[in-house]
C-alpha positions as CSV (number, residue, x, y, z in Angstrom):
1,X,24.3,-10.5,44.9
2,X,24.3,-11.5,41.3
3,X,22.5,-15.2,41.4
4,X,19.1,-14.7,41.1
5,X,17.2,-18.0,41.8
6,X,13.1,-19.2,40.4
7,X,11.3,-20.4,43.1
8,X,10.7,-24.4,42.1
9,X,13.2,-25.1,39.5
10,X,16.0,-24.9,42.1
11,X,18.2,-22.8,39.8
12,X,20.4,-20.0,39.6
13,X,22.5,-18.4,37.6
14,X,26.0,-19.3,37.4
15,X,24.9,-22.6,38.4
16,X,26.9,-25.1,36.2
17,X,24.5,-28.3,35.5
18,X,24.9,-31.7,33.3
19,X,22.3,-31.5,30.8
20,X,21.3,-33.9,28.1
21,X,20.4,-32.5,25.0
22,X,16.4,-33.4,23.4
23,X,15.6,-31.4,20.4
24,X,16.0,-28.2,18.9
25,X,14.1,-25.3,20.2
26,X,12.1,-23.1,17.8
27,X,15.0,-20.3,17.8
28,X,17.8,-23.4,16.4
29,X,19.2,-23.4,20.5
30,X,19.6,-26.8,22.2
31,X,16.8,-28.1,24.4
32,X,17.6,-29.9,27.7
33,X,15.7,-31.1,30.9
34,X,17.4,-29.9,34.7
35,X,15.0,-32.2,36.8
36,X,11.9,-30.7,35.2
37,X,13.0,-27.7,34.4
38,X,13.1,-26.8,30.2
39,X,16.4,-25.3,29.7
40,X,17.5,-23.8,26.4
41,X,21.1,-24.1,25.1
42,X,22.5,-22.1,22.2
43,X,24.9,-23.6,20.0
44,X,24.2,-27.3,21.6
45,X,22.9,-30.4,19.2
46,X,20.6,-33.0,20.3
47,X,22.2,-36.2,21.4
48,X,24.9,-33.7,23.1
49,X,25.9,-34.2,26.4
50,X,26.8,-31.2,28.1
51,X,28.0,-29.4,31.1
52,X,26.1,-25.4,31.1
53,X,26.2,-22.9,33.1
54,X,22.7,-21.3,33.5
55,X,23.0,-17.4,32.5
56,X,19.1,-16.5,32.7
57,X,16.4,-18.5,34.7
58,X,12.5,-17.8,34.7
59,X,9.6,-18.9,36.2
60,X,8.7,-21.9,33.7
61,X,12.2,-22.2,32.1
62,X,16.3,-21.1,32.1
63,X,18.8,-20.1,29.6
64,X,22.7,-21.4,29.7
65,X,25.5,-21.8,27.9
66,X,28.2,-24.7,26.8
67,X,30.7,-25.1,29.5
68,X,31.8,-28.3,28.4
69,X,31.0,-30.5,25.4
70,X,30.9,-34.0,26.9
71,X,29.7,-36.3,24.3
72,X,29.7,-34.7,20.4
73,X,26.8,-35.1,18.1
74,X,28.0,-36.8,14.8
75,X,26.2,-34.3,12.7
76,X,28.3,-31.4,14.4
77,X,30.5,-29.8,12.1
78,X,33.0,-27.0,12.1
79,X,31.2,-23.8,10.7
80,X,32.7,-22.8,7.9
81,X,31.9,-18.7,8.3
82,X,35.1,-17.1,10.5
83,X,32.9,-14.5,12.3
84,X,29.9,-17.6,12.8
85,X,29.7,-17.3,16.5
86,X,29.8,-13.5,16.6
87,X,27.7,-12.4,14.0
88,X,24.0,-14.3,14.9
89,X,22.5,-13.9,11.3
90,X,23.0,-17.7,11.1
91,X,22.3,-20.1,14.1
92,X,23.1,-24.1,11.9
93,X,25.9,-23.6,10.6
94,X,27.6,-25.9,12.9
95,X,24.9,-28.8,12.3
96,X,25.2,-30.4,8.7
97,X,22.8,-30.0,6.5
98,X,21.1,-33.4,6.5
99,X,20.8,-32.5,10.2
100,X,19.3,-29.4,9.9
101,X,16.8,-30.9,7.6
102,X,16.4,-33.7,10.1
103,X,15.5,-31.3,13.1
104,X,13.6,-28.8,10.9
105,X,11.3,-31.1,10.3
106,X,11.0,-32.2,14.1
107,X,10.5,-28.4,15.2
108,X,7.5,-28.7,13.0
109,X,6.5,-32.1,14.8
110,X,6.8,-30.7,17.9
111,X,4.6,-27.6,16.9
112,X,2.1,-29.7,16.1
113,X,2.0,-31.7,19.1
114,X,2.0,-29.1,21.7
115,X,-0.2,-26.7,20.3
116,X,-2.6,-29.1,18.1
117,X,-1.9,-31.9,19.9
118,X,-1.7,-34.1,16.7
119,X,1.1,-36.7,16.1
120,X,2.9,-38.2,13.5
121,X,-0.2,-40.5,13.5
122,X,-2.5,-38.1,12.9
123,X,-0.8,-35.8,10.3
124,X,1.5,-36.6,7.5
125,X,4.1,-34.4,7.9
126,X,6.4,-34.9,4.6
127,X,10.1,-34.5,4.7
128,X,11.9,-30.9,4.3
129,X,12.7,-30.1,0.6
130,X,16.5,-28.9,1.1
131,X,18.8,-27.1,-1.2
132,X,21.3,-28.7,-3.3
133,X,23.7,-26.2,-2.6
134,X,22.5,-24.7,0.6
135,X,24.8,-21.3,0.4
136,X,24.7,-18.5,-1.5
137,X,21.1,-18.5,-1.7
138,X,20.2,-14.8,-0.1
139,X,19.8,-12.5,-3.3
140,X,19.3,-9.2,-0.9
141,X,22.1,-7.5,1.6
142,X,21.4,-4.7,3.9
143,X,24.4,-3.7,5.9
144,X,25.1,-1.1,8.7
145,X,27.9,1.4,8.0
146,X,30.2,2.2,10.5
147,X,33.6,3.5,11.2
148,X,34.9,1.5,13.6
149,X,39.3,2.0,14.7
150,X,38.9,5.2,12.2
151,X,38.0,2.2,8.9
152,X,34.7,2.1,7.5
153,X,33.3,-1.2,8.0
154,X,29.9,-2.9,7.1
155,X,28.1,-5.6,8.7
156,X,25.5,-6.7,10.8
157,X,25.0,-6.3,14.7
158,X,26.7,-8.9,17.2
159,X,24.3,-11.5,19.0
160,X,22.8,-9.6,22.0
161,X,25.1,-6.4,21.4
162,X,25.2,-3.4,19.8
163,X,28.6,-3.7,18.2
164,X,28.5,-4.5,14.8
165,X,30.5,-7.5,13.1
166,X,32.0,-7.0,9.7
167,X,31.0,-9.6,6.9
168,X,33.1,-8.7,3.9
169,X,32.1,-12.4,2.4
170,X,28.8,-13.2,4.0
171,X,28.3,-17.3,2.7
172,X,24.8,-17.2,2.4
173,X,24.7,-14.4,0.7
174,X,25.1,-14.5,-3.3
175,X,28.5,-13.5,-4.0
176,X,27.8,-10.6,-6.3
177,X,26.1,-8.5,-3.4
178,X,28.9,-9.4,-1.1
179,X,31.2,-8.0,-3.7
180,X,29.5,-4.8,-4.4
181,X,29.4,-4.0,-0.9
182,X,33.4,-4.4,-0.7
183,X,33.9,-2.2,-3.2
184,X,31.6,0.4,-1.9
185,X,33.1,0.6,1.2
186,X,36.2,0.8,-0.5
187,X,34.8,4.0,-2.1
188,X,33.5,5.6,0.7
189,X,36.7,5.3,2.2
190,X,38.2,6.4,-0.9
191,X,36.7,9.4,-1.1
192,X,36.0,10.3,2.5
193,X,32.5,10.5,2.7
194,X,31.1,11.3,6.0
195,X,29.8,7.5,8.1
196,X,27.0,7.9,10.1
197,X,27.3,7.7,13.9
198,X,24.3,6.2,15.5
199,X,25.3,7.2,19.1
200,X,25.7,10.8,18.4
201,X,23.3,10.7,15.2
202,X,25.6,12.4,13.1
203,X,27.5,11.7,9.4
204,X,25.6,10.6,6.3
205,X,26.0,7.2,5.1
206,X,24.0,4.5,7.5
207,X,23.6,1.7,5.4
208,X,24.4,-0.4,1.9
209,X,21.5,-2.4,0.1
210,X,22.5,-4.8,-1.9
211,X,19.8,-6.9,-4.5
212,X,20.8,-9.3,-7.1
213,X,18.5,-10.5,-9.8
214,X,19.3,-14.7,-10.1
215,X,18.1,-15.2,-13.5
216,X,19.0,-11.7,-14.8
217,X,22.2,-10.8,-13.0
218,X,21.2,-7.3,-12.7
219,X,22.4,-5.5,-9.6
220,X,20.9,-2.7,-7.7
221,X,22.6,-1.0,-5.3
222,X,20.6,1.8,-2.4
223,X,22.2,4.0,-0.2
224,X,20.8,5.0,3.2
225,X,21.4,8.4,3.8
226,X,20.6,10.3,6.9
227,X,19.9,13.3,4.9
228,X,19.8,14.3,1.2
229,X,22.3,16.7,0.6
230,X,25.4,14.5,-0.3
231,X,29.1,16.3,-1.2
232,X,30.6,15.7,-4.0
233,X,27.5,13.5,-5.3
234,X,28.9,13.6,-8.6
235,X,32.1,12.3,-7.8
236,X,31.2,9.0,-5.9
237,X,28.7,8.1,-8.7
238,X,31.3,8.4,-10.8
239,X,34.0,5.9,-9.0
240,X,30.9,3.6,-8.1
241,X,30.2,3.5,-12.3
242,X,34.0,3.4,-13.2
243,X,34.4,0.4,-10.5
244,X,30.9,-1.5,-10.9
245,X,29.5,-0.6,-14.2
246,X,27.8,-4.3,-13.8
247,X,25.2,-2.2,-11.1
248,X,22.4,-1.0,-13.2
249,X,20.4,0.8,-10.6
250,X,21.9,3.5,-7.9
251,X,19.5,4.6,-5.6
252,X,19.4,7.0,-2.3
253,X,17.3,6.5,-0.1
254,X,17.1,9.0,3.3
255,X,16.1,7.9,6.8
256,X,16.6,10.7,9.2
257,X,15.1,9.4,12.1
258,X,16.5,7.7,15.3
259,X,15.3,4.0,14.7
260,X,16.5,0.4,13.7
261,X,13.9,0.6,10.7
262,X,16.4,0.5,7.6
263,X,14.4,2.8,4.9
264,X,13.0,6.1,5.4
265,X,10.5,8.2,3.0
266,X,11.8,9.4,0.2
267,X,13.6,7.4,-2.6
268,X,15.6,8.8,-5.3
269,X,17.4,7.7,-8.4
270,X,20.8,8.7,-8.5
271,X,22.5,6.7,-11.8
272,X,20.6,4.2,-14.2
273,X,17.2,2.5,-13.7
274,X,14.7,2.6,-11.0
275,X,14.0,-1.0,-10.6
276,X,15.9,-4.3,-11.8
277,X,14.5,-7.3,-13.2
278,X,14.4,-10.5,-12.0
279,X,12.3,-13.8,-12.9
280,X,10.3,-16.7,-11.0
281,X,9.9,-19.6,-13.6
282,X,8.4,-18.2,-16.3
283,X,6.8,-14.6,-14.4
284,X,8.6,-11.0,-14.7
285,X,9.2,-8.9,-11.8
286,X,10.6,-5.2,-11.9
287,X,12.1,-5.1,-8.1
288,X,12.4,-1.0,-7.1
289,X,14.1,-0.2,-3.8
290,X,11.8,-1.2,-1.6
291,X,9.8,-3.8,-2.9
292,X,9.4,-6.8,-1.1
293,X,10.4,-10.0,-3.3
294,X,11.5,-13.8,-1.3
295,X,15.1,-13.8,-0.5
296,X,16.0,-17.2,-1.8
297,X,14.4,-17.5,-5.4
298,X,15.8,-21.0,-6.0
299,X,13.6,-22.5,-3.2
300,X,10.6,-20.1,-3.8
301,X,9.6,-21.7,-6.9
302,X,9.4,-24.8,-4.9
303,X,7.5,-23.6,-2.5
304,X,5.2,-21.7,-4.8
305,X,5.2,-25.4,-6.7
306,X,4.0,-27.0,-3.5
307,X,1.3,-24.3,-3.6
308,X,0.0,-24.9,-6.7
309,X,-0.1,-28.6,-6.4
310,X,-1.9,-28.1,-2.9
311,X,-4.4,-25.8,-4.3
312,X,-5.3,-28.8,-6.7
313,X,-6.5,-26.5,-9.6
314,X,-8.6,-27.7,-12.5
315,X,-8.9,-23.8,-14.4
316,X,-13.0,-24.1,-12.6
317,X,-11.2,-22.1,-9.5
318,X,-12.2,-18.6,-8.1
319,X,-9.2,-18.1,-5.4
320,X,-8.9,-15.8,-2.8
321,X,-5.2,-14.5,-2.2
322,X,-4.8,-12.9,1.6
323,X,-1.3,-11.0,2.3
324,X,-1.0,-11.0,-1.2
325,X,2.0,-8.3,-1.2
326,X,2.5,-7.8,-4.7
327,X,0.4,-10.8,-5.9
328,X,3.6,-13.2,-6.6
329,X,1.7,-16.3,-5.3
330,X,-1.9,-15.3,-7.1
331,X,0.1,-14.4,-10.1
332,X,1.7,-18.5,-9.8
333,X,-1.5,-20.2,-9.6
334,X,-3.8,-17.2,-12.0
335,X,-3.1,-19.9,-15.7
336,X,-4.8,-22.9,-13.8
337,X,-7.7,-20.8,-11.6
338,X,-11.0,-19.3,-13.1
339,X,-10.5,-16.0,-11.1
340,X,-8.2,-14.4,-8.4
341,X,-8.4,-12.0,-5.7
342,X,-6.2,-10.6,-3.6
343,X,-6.1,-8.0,-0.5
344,X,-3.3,-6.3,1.4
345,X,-2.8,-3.5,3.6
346,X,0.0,-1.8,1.9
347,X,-1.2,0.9,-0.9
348,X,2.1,0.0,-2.4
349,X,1.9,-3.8,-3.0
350,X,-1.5,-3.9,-4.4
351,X,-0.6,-1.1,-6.7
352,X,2.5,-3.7,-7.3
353,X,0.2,-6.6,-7.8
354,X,-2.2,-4.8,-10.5
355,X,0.6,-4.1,-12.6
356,X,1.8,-7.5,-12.3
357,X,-1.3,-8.7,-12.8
358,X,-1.9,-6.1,-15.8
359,X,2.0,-7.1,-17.4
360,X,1.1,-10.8,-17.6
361,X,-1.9,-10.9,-19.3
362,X,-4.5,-11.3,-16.6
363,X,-6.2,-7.7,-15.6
364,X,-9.6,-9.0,-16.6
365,X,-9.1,-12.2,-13.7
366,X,-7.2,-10.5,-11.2
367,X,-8.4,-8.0,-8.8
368,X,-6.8,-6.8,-5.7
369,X,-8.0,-4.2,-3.4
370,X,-6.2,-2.8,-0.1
371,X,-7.7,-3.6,2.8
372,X,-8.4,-6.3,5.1
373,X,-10.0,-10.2,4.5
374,X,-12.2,-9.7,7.0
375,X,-14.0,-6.7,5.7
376,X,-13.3,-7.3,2.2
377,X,-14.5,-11.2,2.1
378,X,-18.0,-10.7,3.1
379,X,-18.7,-7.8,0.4
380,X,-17.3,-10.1,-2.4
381,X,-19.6,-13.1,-1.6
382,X,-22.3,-10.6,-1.3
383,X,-21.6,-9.9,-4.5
384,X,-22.0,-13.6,-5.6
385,X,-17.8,-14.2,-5.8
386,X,-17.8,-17.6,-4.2
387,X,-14.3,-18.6,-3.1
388,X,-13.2,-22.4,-4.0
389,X,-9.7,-21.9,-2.4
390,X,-8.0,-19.0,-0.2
391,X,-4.4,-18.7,0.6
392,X,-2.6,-17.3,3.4
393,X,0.8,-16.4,3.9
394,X,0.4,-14.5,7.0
395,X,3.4,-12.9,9.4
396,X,5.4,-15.0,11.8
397,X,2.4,-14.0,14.5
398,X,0.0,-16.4,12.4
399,X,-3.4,-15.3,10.9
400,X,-5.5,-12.5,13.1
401,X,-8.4,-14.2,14.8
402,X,-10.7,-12.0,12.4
403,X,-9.2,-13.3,9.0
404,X,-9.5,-17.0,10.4
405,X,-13.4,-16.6,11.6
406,X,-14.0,-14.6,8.0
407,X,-12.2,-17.8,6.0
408,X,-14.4,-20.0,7.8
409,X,-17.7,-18.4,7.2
410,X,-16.5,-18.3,3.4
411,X,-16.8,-22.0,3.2
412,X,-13.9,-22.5,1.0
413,X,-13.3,-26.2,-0.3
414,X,-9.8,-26.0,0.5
415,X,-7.2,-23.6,2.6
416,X,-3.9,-23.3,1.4
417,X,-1.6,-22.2,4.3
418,X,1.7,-20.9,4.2
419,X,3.8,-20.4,7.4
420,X,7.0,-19.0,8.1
421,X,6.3,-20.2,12.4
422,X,5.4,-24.0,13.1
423,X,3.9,-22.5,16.2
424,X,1.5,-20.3,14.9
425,X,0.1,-22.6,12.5
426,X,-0.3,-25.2,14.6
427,X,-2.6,-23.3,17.0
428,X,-4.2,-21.9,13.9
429,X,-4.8,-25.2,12.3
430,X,-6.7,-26.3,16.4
431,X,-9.2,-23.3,15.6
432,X,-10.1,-24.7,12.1
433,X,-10.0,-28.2,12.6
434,X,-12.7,-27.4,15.6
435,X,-14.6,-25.4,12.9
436,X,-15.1,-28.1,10.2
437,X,-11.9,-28.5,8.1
438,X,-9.4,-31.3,8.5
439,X,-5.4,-31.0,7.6
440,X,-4.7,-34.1,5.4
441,X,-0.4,-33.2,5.1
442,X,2.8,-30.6,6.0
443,X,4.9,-29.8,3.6
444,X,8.2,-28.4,4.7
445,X,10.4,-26.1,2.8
446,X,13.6,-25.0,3.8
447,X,13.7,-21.4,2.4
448,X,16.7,-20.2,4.6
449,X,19.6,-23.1,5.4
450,X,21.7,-22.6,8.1
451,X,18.9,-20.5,9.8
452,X,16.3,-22.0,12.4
453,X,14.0,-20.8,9.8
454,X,11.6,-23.2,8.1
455,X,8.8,-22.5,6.1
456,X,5.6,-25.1,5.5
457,X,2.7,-25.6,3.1
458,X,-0.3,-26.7,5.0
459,X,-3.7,-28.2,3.3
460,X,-6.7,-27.8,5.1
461,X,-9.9,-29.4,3.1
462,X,-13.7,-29.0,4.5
463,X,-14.9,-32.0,6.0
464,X,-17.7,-33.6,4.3
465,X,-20.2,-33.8,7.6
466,X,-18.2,-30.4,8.5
């Protein structure tokens, strides 16, 4: 028997159910109520009224699917990507884009009144600064290779499958990196080169990176390879320079493991530069391979704005930077603070972030060190480094329970928070709100539209009795 029924929410699966739609859940799927049982809904709007079918059930909710649209949102829209429903990179498109705003900005209400239990009433929680063009925006591709019906196809893996979906014009990707991955798939068909095949983990090429620079327009372009050794090397860099001469960097890259991870070891320059350039107002970048830099650049200077104006500078600062990767937010706020450190746990980045630091002018008030807040907080307040204001951009998981005790004990006047997960923050803005700070406002920026994705700038400030 395939139904499998919860004990207490009466369902099972296959069982079809009228459902009327609430909110957005945090993953862009429709949330509904079956007698008191949550039930999520992919691909249904609220103010829908549907007919589902329940395909998962569990013991405190259930998963379905649209049967039957019975009454139509008026913000749903027909998506305008052919392979939408297929591909799962994108879960809004059929919302329009006031209502994504609309409902981004709810998800972050809701966060905050489950898990901090703080309303509209307590909080102001601004509304979502959109995009006035909100496609395009991605300035980084990273595409499987496959051969699939003997053609040589890249793309992305299907929602909740292993069969990947072909995007030869990706919307919100910028259109130069969808373009440079057409033509090199047209080469390696061209020429013949060997595809890799996951299953039997054989052929060469696994995967095309893409990375536009916005303000520059230079183009970098990595192969994943599955080993070094590529035939007739010369050849295909070659057609890739005689068909894109635009791309500045040609890189290799060689994974030869059995995993989903993208990039292996060892990097290696195969035509042009190492790195691109690229530019965030008025800071200088030099991206290699695998650097980590935002995907949408238009909307991270407003984010990195929101930042600034949060942090409230006066140039009497000393600011603490945590998850600084390479130091692109210290490096935005360094003219109008006194001093700035910043930590990570990634050799790399900090070595990233002193040259950064170094290139615009500030190596004698900028230091970053690898390692953790928690151990490296203490030792610089020992050392009489007094920290006015500390920023966090922590993983979707939220800040680690050490890093929030250690910000605390700093005494900072202000915590600048920046979350890519309503959820976590709220349930890290409980613990600091019980420890002495207060959250005066939200700030919500929508970094990736047509995603469930939205990013937010939190203020915490010390109380004064705290």
């Amino acid at each position: 028997m395939n139904k499998k029924e919860v004990k207490g929410s009466g369902l099972v699966t296959g069982q079809t159910i009228p459902l009327t739609i609430k909110r957005l859940g945090i993953n862009g799927e429709g949330v509904g109520f079956f007698k008191r049982t949550v039930v999520f809904v992919p691909g249904a709007l609220p103010g829908e009224e549907v007919t589902a079918e329940v395909t998962k059930v569990f013991p405190n909710r259930a998963e379905a699917k649209v049967k039957r649209l019975r009454k139509k949102s008026t913000d749903r829209i027909t998506p305008p990507c052919p392979v939408y429903e297929e591909c799962g990179g994108c879960q809004l498109q059929h919302l329009s884009y006031s209502g994504q705003l609309r409902e981004k900005r709810d998800i972050v209400v809701q966060s905050f009144e489950r898990h901090a239990k703080l309303g509209e009433k307590d909080i102001a929680i601004k509304p979502v600064i959109g995009m006035e063009d909100p496609w395009n925006y991605r300035n980084k591709s990273q595409l499987q290779v496959r051969k699939q019906k003997g053609k040589v196809i890249a793309g992305l893996y299907g929602t909740g499958s292993h069969e990947l979906v072909e995007l030869t014009n990706c919307l919100v990707q910028h259109p130069e990196t969808n373009r440079v991955t057409r033509q090199v798939v047209s080469i390696l068909e061209d020429l013949n080169i060997s595809i890799y095949n996951e299953k039997k983990h054989k052929g060469l090429i696994r995967t095309i990176v893409t990375r536009v620079g916005f303000e520059t327009g230079q183009i970098q372009l990595v192969l994943v390879t599955s080993e070094e050794n590529i035939p007739r090397k010369e050849l295909l860099i070659k057609e890739i320079k005689k068909r894109l001469p635009e791309v500045k960097s040609v890189i290799q890259n060689v994974n030869g493991k059995r995993t989903s991870i993208i990039f292996g070891e060892k990097t290696l320059v195969m035509n042009g530069e190492e790195v691109i350039q690229e530019s965030l107002g008025d800071l200088h970048f030099e991206l290699s391979a695998r650097a980590f830099f935002q995907l949408n650049p238009i909307q991270t200077v407003k984010l990195y704005d929101e930042v600034k104006k949060a942090a409230e500078l006066t140039g009497k600062e000393n600011i603490i930077d945590a998850y600084c990767g390479v130091g692109t937010i210290g490096l935005w706020l360094a003219n109008q603070a006194k001093e700035v450190r910043g930590m990570d746990v990634i050799k790399e980045s900090i070595d990233d972030a002193r040259k950064n630091a170094k290139k615009h002018g500030y190596q004698s008030s900028m230091k970053y060190e690898v390692g953790k807040a928690e151990d490296l907080v203490p030792s610089w307040i020992k050392e009489g480094f007094k920290p006015d204001v500390i920023v966090v951009d922590p993983p979707r998981t939220g800040c680690d329970d050490k890093l929030l005790s250690t910000m605390v004990k700093a005494k900072p006047d202000r915590i600048v928070y920046v979350s890519c997960n309503p959820s976590t923050l709220a349930k890290d803005a409980a613990f600091l709100m019980k420890k002495g700070f207060e959250i005066k406002e939200l700030q919500p920026v929508d970094m990736f539209p047509q995603t469930a994705h939205i990013e937010v700038v939190a203020v915490f400030k010390k109380r004064k009795n705290g």
